[in-house]
N, C-alpha and C positions, 0 to 999 in steps of 0.2 A: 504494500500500500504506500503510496509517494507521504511524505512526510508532510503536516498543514501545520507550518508555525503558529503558536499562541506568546507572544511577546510580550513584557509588562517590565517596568521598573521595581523591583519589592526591596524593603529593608527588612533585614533581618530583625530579631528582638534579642534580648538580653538581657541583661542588667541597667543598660539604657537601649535606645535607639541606636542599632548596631550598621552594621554593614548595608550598602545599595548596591545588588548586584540586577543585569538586565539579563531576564529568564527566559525560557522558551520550554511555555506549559511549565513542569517546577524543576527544570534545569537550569542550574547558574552554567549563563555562556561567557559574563562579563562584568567585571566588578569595576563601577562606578566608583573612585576616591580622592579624596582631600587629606589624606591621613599625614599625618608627623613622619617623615623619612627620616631614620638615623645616620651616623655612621655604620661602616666607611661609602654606605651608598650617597649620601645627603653632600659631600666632597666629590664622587667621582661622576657621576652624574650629573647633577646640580650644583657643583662649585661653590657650597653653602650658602648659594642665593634664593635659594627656593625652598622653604623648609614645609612647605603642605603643599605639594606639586597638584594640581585639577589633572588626572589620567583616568584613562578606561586602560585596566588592568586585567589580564589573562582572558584574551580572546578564544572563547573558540571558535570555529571556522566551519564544523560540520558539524549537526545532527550525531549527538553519542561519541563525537570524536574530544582529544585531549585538550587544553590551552596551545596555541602557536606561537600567540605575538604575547609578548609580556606584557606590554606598555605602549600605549600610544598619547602621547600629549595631548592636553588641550587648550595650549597657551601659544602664546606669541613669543617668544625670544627676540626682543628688539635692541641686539646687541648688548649694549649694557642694561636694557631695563626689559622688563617681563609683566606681562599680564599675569600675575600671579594673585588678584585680590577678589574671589567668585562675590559677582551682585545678584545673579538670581540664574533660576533653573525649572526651566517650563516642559511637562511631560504631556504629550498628543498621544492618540492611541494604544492608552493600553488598552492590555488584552484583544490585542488583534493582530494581522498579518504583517504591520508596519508603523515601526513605532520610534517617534521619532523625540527625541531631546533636542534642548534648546540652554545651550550653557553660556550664561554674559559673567565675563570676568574685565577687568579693568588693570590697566597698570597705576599700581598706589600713588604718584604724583599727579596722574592728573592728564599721562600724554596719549593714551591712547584706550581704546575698549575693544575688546575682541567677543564675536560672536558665533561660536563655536556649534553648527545645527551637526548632531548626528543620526541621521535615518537608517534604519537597521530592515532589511527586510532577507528574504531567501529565494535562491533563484535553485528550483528542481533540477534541471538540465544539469547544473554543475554539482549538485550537492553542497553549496556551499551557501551560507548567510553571506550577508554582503552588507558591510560597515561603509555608508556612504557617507566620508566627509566634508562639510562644505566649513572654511574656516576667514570666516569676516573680519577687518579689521580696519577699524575708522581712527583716523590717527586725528587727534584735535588740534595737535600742534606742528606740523608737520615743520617748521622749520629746526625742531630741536635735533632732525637728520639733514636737511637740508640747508648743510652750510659746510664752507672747505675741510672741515676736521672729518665729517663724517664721507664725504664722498672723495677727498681726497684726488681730485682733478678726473675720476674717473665720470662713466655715464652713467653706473647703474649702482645703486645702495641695495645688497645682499641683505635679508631678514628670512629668518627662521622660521617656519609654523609647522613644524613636529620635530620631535625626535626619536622615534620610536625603534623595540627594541625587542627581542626576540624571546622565547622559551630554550631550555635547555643549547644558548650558546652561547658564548664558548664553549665547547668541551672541558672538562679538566684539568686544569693544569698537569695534575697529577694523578698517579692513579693514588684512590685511600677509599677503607670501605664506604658502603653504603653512596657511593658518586652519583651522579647523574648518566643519563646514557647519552654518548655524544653522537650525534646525526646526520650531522648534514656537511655538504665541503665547498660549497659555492654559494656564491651573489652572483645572479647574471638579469640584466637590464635591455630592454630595446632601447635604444638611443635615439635622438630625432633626424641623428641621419643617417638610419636604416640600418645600422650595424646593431651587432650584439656584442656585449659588453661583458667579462669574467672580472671575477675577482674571487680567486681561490682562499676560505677561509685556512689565513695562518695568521698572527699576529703582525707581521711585516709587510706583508704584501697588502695593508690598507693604504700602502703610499702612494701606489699605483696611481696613474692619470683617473679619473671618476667622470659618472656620465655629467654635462654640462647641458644639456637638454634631453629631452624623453618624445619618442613616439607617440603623437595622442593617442591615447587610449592604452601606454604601454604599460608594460612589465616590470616591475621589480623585483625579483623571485628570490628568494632561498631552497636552495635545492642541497642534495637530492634525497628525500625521506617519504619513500612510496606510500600514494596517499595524503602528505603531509607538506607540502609546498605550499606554504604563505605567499601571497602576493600583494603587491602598491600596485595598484592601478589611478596613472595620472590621466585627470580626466581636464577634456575642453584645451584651453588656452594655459593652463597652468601647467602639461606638459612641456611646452616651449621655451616657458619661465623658469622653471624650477633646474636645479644643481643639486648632487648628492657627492656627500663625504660621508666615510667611515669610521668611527674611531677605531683606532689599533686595540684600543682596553676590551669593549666589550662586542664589537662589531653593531654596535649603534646606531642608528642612522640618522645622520642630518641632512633634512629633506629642505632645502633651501630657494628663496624665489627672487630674483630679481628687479628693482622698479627704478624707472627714470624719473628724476624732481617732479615732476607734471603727475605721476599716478601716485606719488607719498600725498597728497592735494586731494585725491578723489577716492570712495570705498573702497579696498582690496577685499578679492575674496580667491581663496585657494582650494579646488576641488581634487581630494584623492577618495580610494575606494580600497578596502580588505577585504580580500577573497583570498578562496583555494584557487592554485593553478593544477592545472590537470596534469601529470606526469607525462604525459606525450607531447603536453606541450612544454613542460621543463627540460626535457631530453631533446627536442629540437631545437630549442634556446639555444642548449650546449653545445648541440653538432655546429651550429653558424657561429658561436663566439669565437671572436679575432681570436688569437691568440695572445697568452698572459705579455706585456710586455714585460724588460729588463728588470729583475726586484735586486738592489744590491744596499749593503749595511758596510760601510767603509770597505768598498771596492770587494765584499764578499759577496756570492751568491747562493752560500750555504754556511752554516754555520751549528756549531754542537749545540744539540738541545737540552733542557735541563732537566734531571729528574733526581729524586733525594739519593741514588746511590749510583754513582755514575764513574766511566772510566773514561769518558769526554767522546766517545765511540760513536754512536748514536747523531747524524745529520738532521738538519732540520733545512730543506729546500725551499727559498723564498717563493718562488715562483709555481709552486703546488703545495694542496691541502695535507695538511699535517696527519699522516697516517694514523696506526692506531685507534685504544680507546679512548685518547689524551689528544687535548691541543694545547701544546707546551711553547712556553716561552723559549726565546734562543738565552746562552751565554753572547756577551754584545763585548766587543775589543774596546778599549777607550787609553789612547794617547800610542804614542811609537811603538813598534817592536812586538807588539801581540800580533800570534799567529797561532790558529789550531795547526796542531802537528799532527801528522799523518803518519809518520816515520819513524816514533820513539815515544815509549812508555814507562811505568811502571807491572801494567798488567799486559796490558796487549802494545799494540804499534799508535795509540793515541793518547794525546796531553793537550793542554791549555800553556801554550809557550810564552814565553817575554823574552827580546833581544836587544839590547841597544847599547849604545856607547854613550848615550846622552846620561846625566844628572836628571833628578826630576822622576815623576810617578809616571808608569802607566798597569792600568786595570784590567783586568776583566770581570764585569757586574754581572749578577742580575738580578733586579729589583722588583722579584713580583710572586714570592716565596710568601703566600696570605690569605686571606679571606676575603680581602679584595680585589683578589688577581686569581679569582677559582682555585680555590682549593680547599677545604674544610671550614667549617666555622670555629672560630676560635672561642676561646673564654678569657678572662683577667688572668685564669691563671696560667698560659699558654708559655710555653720556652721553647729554647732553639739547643740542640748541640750539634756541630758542624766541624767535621775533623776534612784532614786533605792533606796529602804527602807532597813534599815540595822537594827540589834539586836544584843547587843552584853550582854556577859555575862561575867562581870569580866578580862575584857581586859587590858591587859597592853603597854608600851611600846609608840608608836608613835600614836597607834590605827588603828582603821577601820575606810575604807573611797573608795568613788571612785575617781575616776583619768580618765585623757581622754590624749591623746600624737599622735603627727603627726606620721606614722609610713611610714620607706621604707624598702625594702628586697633587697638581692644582691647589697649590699654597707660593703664596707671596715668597716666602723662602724656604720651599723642600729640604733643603741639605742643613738642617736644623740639630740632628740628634748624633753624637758621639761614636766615629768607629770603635767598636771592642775590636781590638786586635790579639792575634796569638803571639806565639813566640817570633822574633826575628830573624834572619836568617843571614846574614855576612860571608863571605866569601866563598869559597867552596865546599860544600856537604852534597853526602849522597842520599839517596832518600829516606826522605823525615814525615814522623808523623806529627802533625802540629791542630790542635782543638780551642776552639772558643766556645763560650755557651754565652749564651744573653736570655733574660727572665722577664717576665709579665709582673703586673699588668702593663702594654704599651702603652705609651701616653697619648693624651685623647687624638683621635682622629687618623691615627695610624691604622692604616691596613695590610702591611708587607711588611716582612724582611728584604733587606738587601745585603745579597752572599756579594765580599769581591777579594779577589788573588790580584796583589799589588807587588810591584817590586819597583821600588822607590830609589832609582840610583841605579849606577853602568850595571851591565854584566848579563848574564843567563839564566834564566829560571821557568822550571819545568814542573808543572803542577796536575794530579792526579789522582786516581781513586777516593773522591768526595763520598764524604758521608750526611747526610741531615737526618737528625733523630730530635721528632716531636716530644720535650718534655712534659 
């Protein structure tokens, strides 16, 4: 029997008046919220500008199927300022086949109001609900963009109107029990000049060129999880308009639209649409995407991935989706003379090398060992211990050694909190085992460790068989 949606806004009960989720007959598909964001989401997300974001929260997509889309905004991001202050919220149609919200939110000064209509209805043919958004926004002040600072000799002022964001992705960082299951390995988009666009999920390859206009009526897809292909569908005139960026953190998407002085002056309105894409048409997406261009991280195109017991072996290719159950961060080189070595180990034929004749640091990080970089959720009482054998030849200066530091991102000053270092390492030694540990609780707003093998001063040093043991 074809499925006949029954649709309604309902709040939950409680102890007060609880949750608004949008139902179909007494399936929650979508949860309507204004709720408190903590850390370390309320920082990496929302840059703690936004502390009770307006989103429709875990989408589902079909009739009995899972959530897809995590989050889809329902604000304005107007550079520095945001419609983040909701005036009111008008419900049409419940309980019927198409039911439509009406959310007015305003930015707190004064400069702009956004009118946020979303019409929910189902289309049989595809099996899929279809989240129509139409995203209004009348700017009262229009010169507070329209003047040299903000346009900067250019023709068009770039503004935000979503950012939305997926179910189960990233994968993993790491593997640890109880994980999520990771799905999917591509972004692929129609563009508005007829090509088709990849972006294989790995953390690196969101630097890639992004589409700068869309196909009317086109595709924004996550693939490939049979059955299970979220899609943007950019509708009308806002296809033409609109620009898409990635964040590397969560593969996020900033859905972005273009306007000349003359239309900051008169109502904006931006139309996209959430559906299912149909797997034949995700798979012929894929057969016509160009090909990945060039992904390179200081003239590398691969690089050792991280994982808590490692002998630095294990590639991670910019330019394709991160194998496995896991989508892991790379180890990243930072200053002279770091090279993955291929050629000489401790265990096998690979290391994490440093070489130079210069004075001076150079590293290898990586800073996303957390619960805000996918990987388990922490508690206050969380610790680190992290050992690694090091070799050095003829080192000078301060030496080799490792180092463990609370890390946080999008802060006025990230490099805030105190290397723990191990032991040092001076001149010549054959391989050593050397340990730090660092202990909870972090301090506020941290979400990661950041692991780095430094060797501060001339010489050679060969680092290997890492260990990270959750205290």
């Amino acid at each position: 029997m074809p499925h006949r949606p029954l649709f309604a806004l309902r709040t939950s009960g409680g102890v007060c008046a609880g949750e608004q989720w949008i139902c179909d007959g007494e399936k929650p598909i979508a949860c309507l919220t204004r709720a408190l964001v903590e850390q370390p989401e309320q920082n990496l997300r929302y840059f703690n500008q936004n502390l009770k974001p307006l989103e429709l929260r875990q989408l589902v997509l079909a009739p009995g199927g899972r959530p897809l889309v995590a989050g889809v905004q329902l604000f304005w991001n107007l550079r520095t300022l945001i419609t983040s202050e909701l005036v009111d919220l008008q419900v049409q149609g419940q309980e019927s086949e198409q039911l439509v919200l009406t959310l007015i939110s305003r930015e707190p000064g004064g400069v702009a109001t956004s009118r946020r209509v979303l019409t929910l209805s189902y289309d049989p043919e595809r099996g899929s609900y279809i989240y129509a958004f139409a995203a209004h926004l009348e700017i009262h002040s229009p010169e507070v963009f329209d003047n040299p600072r903000e346009f900067g000799g250019g023709e068009h002022l770039t503004l935000q109107y979503s950012d939305p964001w997926y179910c189960d992705v990233p994968g993993p960082t790491v593997e640890f029990p109880g994980m999520w299951r990771k799905r999917y390995t591509h972004l692929l988009a129609e563009q508005g000049d007829g090509s088709v666009w990849q972006m294989p999920l790995n953390h690196l390859a969101t630097g890639i060129p992004c589409p700068q206009s869309f196909r009317e009526g086109g595709l924004l897809v996550l693939a490939h999880d049979e059955g299970n292909n979220p899609a943007f569908e950019f509708v009308g005139a806002t296809a033409s308009r609109s620009a898409l960026a990635v964040c590397n953190w969560g593969y996020d998407l900033h859905l972005l639209a273009r306007y000349t002085r003359d239309e900051l002056y008169a109502p904006i309105c931006e139309r996209f649409r959430v559906r299912l894409c149909p797997d034949t048409k995700a798979q012929a997406l894929q057969e016509a995407a160009a090909p990945v261009p060039k992904v390179e991280y200081a003239g590398c195109t691969e690089l050792p991935l991280y994982e808590r017991r490692t002998s630095f072996a294990r590639p991670l290719r910019l330019d394709q989706p991160t194998g496995g159950p896991t989508d892991p961060w790379p180890w990243l080189p930072q200053g002279q003379g770091a090279r993955w070595c291929r050629d000489f180990g401790r265990s096998d034929d690979h290391s994490l090398m440093i070489a130079k004749e210069h004075a001076g640091p150079t590293e290898w990080i990586m800073d996303r060992e957390g619960d805000g970089a996918w990987t388990q959720k922490w508690t206050p009482a969380i610790g680190f211990r992290v050992s690694v054998y090091i070799k050095t030849q003829n080192v000078g200066g301060r030496g080799s050694f490792l180092a463990l530091r609370w890390d946080v991102h999008n802060e006025y000053n990230p490099e805030r909190y105190p290397y723990h270092c191990s032991q040092k390492l001076v001149g010549t030694h054959d391989w050593t085992r050397v340990q730090v540990e660092i202990h909870g609780p972090p301090p506020p707003a941290i979400h990661a460790l950041c692991l780095i093998l430094r060797q501060d001063g001339p010489g050679t040093t060969w680092f290997d068989d890492l260990e990270v043991e959750l205290l």
